[in-house]
KOLBA-256810 format. One record per residue (C-alpha): residue in one letter; x, y, z. Coordinates in pm, whole numbers, plus 50000, padded with zeros to 5 digits. Layout:
<sites>
AXYZ;...
</sites>
This chain:
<sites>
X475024165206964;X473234194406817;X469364196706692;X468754180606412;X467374196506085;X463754185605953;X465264161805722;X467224141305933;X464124132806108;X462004099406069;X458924090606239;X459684067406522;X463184080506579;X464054079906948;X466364096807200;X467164092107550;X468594122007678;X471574116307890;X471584146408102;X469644138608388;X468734162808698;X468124157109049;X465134182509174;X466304206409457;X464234224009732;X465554255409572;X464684245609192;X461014242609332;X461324272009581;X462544301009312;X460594283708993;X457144286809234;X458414325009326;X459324337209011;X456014327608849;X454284341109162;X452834308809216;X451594304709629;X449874272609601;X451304260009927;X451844223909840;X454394235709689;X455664261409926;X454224257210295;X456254222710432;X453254220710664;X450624222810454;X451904199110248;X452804171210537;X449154171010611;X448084163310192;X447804130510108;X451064135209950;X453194140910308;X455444164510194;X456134189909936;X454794185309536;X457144203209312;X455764226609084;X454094208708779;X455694239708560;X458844236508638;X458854197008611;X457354204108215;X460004233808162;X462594209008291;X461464181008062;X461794203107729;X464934220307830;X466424181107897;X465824177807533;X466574211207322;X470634197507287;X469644167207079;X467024176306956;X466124213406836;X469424230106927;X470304257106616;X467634242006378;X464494256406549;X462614287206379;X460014283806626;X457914267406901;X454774260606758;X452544249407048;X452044220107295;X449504196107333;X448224163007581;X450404177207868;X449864148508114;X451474147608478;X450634109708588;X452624112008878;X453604138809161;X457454148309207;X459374157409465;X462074172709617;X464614150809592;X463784125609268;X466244126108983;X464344127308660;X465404121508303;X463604128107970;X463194108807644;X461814116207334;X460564103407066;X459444118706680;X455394113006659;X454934134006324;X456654150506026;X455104177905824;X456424196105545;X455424237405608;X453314244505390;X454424285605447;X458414282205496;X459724260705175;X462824238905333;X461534236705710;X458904217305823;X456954208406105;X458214179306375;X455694168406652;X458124153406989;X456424130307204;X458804142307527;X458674122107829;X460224127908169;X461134097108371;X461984099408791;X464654070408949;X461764049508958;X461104045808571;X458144063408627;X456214087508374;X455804122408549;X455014142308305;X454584134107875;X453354162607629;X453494165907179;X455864196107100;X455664212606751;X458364229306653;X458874246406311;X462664232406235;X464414243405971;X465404220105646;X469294211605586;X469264227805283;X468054266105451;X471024264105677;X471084304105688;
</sites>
């Protein structure tokens, strides 16, 4: 299913995304890399056995990068004009290598733009869910989206 337009939005409206995605040593090894991140929980297998964790944490970025990109298909696919910000990123609990995680998502606020006639402003409550059913990581998205009528 593609994005939807502003319109086709209501307050309340839900989706559970079906694509789901099982975290990899590599996922967390080039995401930490490529964002020259050397914290070595997430990097040092050592380092990490001796946390109070016991093993490797993967990278909190990636797990939030994961959780939008989980939801972009059904939800701002070809009707986004752009990402407006993100707010009350939470990461409850740590994830590892290994834990298959899902997101879900559900509309929190609808805005008319006051600057773009036909688009308007839709706040996501996103929330990424591991095998266990618990929350790893929640955050509000705003996205400008565009209105059915401004298809263009």
């Amino acid at each position: 299913m593609a994005g939807r337009f502003f319109d086709q939005w209501s307050i309340g409206d839900q989706i559970a995304h079906e694509i789901r995605r099982t975290v990899t040593e590599t996922d967390n090894l080039l995401f930490s890399t490529m964002t020259h991140n050397p914290q070595p929980l997430h990097l040092d297998a050592e380092a990490a056995k001796a946390s109070e964790f016991g093993q490797i944490i993967v990278n909190g970025t990636f797990t939030f990068a994961l959780m939008v990109g989980l939801s972009v298909g059904e939800t701002t696919l070809g009707t986004l004009i752009a990402n407006l910000g993100y707010d009350k990123l939470v990461m409850p609990k740590p994830v590892f290598i290994g834990d298959t995680l899902r997101a879900e998502t559900e509309i929190a606020d609808l805005k008319p733009s006051k600057s773009r006639p036909g688009a308007g402003i839709v706040t996501f409550r996103h929330r990424m869910l591991n095998q266990r059913d618990e929350v790893v990581c929640e955050c509000l998205r705003m996205a400008l989206i565009k209105g059915q009528d401004a298809q263009g």
